[in-house]
N, C-alpha and C positions, 0 to 999 in steps of 0.2 A: 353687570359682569358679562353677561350675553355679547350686549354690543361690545364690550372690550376686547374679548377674546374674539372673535367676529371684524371688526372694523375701529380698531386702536389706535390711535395716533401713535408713531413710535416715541415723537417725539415727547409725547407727556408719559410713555414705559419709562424711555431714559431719567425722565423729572422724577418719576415714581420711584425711579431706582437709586435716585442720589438720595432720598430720604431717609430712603432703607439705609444704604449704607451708613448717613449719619446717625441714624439708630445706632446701627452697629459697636460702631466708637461710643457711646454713652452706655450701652448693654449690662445693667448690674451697679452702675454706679447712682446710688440714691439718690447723691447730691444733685443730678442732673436729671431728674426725674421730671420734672418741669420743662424743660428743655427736648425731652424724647417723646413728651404729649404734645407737644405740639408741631414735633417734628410728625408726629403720629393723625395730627387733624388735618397737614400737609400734604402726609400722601392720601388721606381719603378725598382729601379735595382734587387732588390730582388725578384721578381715577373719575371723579364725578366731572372734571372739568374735558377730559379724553372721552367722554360724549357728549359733551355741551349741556349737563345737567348741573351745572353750579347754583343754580336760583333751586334745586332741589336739595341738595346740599345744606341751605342754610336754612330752607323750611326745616327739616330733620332737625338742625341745630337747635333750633326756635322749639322744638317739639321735646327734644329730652332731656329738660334740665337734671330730671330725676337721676335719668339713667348715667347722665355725666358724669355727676358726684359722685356716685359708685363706681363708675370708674376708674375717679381719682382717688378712690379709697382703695381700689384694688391695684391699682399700676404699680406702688410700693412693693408689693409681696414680693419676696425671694422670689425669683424664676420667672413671675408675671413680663418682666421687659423683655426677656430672654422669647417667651412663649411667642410676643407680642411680632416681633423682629421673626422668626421664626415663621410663623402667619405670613407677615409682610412677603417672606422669599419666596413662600409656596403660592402665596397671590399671584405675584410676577411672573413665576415661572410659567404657570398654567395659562394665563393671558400670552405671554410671547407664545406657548407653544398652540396657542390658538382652541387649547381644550374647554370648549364652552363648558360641560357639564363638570369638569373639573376646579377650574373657578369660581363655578356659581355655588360649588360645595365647599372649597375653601375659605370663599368670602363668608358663605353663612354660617361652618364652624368657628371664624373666626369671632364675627358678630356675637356667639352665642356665650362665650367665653365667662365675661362678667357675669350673665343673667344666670347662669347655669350654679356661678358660687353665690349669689344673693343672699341666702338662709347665713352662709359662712361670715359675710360683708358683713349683714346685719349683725351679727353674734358676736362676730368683733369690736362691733361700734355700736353697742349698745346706746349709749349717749347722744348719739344723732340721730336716732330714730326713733317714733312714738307709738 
């Protein structure tokens, strides 16, 4: 996030921001909840690729199978897509406006999202987990 807000390519903000937007349009609709994660691994790729960290990107991938699942266990929730898109704006915004520590705090509130409702995920889905 550093380097983003710091030395960004505009051109992968724009990329970053056409994602969002297509979030936008899918925002709330369940049926397309599939289609807005992976508009959603689009823009983290966009962001990792706006400093030439893509081969980081897919280690990370490679690393949290766990954490993914919960993920897609939690993307469903009322308001989760909303929250999600939400994130995404104040990412952007903070990168264009070049706010290093304002970015590095919204990316990692955003991050922290899922881990933070865990006990809740779990509790809900009992059945997937042992």
């Amino acid at each position: 996030m550093r380097q983003l807000a710091i030395n960004g390519d505009p051109k992968i903000i724009i990329k970053a921001k056409g994602f969002v937007k297509m979030q936008g349009a899918l925002v709330d609709d369940i049926e397309q909840v599939g289609l807005f994660k992976q508009l959603d691994e689009a823009f983290h790729d966009a962001l990792f690729a706006g400093v030439n960290q893509l081969e980081l990107s897919a280690h990370l991938a490679s690393r949290c199978g766990h954490l993914g699942r919960a993920r897609s266990l939690d993307l469903p929730r009322v308001g989760k897509m909303s929250s999600v898109l939400e994130d995404h704006q104040a990412i952007i915004t903070a990168i264009e406006e070049k706010n290093v520590e304002k970015s590095i705090q919204m990316m990692r509130e955003h991050l922290s999202g899922t881990m933070e409702r865990l006990p809740q995920i779990i509790a809900e889905n009992r059945n997937l987990f042992s």
